[in-house]
C-alpha positions as CSV (number, residue, x, y, z in Angstrom):
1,X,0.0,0.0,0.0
2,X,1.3,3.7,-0.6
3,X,0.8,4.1,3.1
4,X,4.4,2.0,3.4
5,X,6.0,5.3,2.4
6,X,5.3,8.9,3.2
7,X,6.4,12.0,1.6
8,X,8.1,14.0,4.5
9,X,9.3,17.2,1.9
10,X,6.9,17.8,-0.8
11,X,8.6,19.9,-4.1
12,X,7.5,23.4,-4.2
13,X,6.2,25.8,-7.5
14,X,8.7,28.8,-8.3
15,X,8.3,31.5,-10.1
16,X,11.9,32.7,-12.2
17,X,13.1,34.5,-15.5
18,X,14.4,31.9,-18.2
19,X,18.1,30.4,-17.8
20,X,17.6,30.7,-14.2
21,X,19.2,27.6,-12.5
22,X,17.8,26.2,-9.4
23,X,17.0,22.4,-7.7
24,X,13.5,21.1,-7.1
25,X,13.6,18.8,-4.1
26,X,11.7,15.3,-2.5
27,X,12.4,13.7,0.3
28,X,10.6,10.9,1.8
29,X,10.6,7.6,4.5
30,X,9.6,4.0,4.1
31,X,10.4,0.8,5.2
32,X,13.2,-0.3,2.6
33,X,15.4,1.4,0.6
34,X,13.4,3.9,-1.6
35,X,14.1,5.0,-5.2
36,X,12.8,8.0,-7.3
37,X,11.8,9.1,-10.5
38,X,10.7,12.8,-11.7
39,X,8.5,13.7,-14.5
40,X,7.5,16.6,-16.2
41,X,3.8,17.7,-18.3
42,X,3.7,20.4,-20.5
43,X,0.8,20.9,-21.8
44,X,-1.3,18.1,-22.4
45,X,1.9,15.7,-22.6
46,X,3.5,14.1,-19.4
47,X,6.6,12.3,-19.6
48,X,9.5,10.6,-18.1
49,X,12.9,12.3,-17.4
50,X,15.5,10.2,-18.4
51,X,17.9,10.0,-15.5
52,X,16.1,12.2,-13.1
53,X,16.3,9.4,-10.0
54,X,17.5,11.3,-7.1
55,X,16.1,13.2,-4.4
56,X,16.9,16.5,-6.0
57,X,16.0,17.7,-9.9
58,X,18.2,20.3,-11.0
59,X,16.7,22.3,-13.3
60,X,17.6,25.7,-15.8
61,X,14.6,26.9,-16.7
62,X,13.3,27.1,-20.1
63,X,9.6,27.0,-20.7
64,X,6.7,26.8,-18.1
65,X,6.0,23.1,-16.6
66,X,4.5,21.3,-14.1
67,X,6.9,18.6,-12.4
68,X,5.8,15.3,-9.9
69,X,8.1,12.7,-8.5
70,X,7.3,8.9,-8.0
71,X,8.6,7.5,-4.6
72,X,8.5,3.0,-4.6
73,X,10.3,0.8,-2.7
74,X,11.0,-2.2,-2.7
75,X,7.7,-3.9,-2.5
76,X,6.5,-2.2,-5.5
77,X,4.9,0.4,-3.0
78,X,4.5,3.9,-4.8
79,X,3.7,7.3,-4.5
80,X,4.0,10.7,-6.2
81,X,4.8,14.1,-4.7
82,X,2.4,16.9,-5.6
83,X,2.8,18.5,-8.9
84,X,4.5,21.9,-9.0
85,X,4.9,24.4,-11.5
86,X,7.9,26.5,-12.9
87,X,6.1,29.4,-14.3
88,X,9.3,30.3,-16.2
89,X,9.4,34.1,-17.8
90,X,10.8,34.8,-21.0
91,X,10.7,38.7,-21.0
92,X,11.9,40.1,-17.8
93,X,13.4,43.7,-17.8
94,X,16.9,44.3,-17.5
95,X,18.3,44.2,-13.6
96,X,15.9,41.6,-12.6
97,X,16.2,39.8,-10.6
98,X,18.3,41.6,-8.3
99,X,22.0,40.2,-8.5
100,X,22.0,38.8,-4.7
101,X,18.9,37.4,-5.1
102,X,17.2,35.5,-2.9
103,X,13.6,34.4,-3.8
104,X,11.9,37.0,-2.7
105,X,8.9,38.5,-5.0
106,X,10.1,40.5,-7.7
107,X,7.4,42.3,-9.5
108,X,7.7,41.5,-13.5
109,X,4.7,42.7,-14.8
110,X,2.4,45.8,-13.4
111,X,-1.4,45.9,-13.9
112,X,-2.3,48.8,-16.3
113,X,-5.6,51.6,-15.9
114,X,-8.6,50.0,-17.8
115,X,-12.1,51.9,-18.7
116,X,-14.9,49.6,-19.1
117,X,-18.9,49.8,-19.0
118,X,-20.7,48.7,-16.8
119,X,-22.0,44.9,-16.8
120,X,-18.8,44.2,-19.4
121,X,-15.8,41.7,-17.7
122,X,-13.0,43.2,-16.0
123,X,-9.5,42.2,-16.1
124,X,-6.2,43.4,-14.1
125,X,-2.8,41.5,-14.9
126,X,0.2,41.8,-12.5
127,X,3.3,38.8,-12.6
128,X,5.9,38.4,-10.0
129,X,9.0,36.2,-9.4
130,X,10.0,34.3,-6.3
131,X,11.3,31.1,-5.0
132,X,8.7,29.8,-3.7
133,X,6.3,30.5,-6.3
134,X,4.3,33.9,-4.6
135,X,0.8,34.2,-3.9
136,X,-1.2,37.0,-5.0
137,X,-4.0,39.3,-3.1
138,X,-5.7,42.6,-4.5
139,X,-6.7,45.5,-3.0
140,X,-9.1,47.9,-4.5
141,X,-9.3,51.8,-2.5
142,X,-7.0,49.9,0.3
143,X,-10.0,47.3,1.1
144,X,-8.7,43.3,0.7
145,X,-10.8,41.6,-2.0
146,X,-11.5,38.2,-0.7
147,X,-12.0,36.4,-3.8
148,X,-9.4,37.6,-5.8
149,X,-6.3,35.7,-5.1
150,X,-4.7,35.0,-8.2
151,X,-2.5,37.4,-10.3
152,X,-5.3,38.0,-12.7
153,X,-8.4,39.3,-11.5
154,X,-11.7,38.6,-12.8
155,X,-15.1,40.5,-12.7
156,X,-17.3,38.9,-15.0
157,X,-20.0,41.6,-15.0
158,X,-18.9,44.7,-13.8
159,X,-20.7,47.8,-11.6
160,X,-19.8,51.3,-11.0
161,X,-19.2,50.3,-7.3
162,X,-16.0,48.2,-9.2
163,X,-14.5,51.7,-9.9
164,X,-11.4,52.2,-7.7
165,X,-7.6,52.1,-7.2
166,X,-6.3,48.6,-7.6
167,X,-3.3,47.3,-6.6
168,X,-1.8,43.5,-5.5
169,X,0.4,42.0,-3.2
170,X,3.0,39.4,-3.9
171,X,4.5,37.5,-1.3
172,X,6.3,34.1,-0.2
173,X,8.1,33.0,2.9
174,X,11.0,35.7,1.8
175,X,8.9,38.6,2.5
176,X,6.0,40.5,-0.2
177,X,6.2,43.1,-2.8
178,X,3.4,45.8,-4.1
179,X,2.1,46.2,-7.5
180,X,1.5,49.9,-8.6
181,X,-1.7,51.2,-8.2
182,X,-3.8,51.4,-11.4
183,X,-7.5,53.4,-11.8
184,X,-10.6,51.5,-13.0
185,X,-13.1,53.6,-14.5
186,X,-16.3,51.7,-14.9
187,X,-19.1,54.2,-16.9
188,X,-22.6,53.9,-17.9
189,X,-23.3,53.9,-21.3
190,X,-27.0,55.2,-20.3
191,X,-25.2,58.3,-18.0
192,X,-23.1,58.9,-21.2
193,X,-25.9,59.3,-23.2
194,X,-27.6,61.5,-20.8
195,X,-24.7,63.8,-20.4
196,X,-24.4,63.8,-24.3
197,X,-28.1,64.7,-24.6
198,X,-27.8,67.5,-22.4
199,X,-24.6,68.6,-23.4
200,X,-26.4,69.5,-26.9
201,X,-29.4,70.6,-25.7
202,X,-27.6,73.5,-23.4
203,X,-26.5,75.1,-27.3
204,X,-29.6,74.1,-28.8
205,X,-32.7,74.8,-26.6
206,X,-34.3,77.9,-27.3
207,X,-36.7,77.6,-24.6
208,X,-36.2,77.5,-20.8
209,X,-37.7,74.3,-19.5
210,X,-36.2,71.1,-18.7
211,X,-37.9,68.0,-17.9
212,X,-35.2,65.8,-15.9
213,X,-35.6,61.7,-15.9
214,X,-33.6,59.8,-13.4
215,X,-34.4,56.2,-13.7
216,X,-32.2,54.0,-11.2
217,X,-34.6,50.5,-11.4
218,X,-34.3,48.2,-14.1
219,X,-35.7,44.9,-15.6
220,X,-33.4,43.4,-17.5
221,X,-30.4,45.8,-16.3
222,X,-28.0,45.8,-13.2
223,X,-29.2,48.8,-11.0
224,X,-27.6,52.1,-11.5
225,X,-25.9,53.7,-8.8
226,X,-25.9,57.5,-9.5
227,X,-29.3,58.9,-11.3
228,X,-30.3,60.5,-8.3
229,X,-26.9,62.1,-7.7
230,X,-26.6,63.2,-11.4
231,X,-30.6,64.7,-11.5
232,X,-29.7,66.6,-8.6
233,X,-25.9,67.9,-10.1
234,X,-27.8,68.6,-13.8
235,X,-30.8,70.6,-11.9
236,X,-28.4,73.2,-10.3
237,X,-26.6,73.4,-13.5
238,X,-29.5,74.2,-15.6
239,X,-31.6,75.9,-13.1
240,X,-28.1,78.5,-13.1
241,X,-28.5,78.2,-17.0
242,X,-31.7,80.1,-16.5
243,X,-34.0,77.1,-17.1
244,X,-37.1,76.1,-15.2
245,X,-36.7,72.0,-13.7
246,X,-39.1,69.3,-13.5
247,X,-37.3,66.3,-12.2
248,X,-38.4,63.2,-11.8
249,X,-37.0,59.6,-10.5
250,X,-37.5,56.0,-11.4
């Protein structure tokens, strides 16, 4: 049974730039003598490394794989390790990593300022290096976003309460490094084509009356978050414009 050997140091992911050399490690305990064997998977093909039957794998990284290593003993008992990953990076700027580096995160790539609409997906990138592989957590306005632990985040539908500063935080068992902060700017294509209307109608009108609409409540559409606001802003305006307001909501 695989019980007859356990798997006391499990291999861990890193992160590096390509040509980095470094050593994946396994280390485990049974009853007899124990003997190893690493493999490798990229993509959707796994295979054997020739030769790769001791404790330690050294590696110089090339491309992006995942790695595993098979423990038996002598009574045809077996076990693998858990699969890693070497998330290898072909484009990393000049000076990095640092030249006494140590494993600690290294930001490679920075998220950059997106404008979206509202209810479309949202996406921020952000990379970083590090031995171990880091972990990843944004922040939007300072606040910790629970769900969004990985270095790409993902709103599938978003709302003008997703508008913010973002920024993440890379770190491993050497310590953590900061992305920049980026601006999200999540509109309304319905407020744009109020302020558009309006913005028209200011050179156009040649009467002083003004019927405002604000409609927040919708069917088949993600509520609004700022009619109210914007009926109340465009009232003043006009109303110092010379123009008699009507205003209504929902």
């Amino acid at each position: 049974f695989s019980t007859a050997i356990t798997i006391t140091e499990q291999p861990v992911s890193v992160s590096v730039p390509v040509g980095y050399s470094f050593t994946l490690r396994c280390r485990a305990q049974g009853r007899t003598s124990l003997q190893y064997q690493w493999f490798c998977q990229h993509q959707s093909d796994c295979r054997l490394i020739p030769g790769a039957t001791n404790q330690d794998l050294p590696i110089v990284a090339e491309q992006t794989q995942l790695y595993t290593c098979r423990v038996n003993d002598l009574h045809r008992n077996a076990i693998f390790s858990d699969w890693v990953k070497v998330e290898v990076h072909q484009c990393v700027a000049r000076g990095l990593p640092p030249r006494l580096w140590q494993g600690e995160p290294v930001i490679v790539l920075n998220p950059r300022e997106q404008r979206v609409e509202v209810g479309q997906p949202l996406q921020l990138h952000c990379a970083a290096m590090g031995v171990p592989a880091p972990s990843y957590q944004w922040y939007r306005n300072g606040n910790l976003l629970e769900q969004q632990k990985r270095k790409k985040l993902w709103i599938s539908h978003s709302k003008l309460s997703d508008s913010g500063s973002y920024l993440c935080c890379a770190s491993n068992s050497h310590g953590e490094h900061w992305t920049s902060a980026v601006d999200v700017h999540v509109r309304s294509c319905l407020l744009l084509s109020v302020y558009s209307f309006f913005t028209c109608f200011f050179f156009s009108a040649t009467g002083k009356i003004a019927l405002l609409v604000g409609n927040n409540l919708y069917q088949h559409h993600p509520n609004l978050m700022a009619p109210v606001r914007d009926v109340f802003e465009l009232r003043h305006l006009l109303e110092h414009l010379g123009f008699q307001v009507v205003s209504l909501l929902d």
